[in-house]
C-alpha positions as a Python dict, from the first residue, in 0.01 Angstrom:
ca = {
    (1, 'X'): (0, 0, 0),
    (2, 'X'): (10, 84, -399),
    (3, 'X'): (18, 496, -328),
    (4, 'X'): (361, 350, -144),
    (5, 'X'): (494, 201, -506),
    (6, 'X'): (350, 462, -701),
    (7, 'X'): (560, 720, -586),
    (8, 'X'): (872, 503, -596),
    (9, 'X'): (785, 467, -978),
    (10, 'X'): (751, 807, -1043),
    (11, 'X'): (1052, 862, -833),
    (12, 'X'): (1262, 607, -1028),
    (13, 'X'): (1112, 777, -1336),
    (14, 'X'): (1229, 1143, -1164),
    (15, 'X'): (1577, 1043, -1109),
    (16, 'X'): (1614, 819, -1446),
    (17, 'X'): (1515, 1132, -1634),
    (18, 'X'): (1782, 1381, -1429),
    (19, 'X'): (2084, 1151, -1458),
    (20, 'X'): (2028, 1120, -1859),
    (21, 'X'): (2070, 1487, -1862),
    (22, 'X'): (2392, 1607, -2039),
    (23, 'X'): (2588, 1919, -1896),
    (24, 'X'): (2453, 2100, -2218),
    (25, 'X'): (2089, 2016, -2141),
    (26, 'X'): (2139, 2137, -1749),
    (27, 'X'): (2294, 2464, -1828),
    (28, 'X'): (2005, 2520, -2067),
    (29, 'X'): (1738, 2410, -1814),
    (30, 'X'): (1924, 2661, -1561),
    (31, 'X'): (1933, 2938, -1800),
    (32, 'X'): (1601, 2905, -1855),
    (33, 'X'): (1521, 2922, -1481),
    (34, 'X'): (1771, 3233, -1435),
    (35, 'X'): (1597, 3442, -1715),
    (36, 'X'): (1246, 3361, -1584),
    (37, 'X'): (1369, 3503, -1206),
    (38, 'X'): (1557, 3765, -1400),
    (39, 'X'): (1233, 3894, -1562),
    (40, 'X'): (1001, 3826, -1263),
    (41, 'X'): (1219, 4060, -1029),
    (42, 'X'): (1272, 4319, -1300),
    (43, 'X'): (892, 4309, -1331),
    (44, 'X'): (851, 4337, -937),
    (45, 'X'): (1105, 4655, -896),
    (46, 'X'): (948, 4810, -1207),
    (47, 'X'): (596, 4793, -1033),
    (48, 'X'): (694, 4887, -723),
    (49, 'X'): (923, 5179, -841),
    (50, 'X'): (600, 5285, -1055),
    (51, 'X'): (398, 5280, -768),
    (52, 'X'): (631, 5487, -571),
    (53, 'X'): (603, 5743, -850),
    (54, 'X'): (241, 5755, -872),
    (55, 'X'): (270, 5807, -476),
    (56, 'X'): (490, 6124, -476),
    (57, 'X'): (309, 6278, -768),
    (58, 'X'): (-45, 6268, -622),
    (59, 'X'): (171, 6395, -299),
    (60, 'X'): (317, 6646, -497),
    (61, 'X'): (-33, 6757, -670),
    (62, 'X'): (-212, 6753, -340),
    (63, 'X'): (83, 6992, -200),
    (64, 'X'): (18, 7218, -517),
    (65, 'X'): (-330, 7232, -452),
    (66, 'X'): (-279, 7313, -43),
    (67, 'X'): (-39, 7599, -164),
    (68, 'X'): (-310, 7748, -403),
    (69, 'X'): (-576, 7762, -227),
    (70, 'X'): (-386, 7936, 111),
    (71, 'X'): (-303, 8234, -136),
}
């Protein structure tokens, strides 16, 4: 029965917050956000693109080592 009126409260206290945000406070929360996905997909892509690199070069090493050891 009180969980039920808790989370009204915090609710009420959710959307009380939100609407007293200005358009200047939003479009700083957002860039915020946008910069944090920016860098956490630029991180992801790096990684992975490293990754791919360290693939082909151990490829290309093992492919050295095949071709000098059939002369």
């Amino acid at each position: 029965m009180f969980k039920q009126s808790e989370n009204n409260a915090y609710l009420g206290s959710l959307i009380a917050t939100l609407s007293g945000l200005t358009i200047s406070d939003w479009a700083g929360i957002f860039g915020i956000l946008f910069g944090l996905c920016t860098v956490l997909l630029n991180w992801y892509y790096k990684d992975r693109e490293i990754r791919l690199k360290e693939k082909a070069l151990k490829y290309q090493i093992d492919l050295e080592k095949n071709t000098h050891v059939k002369k």
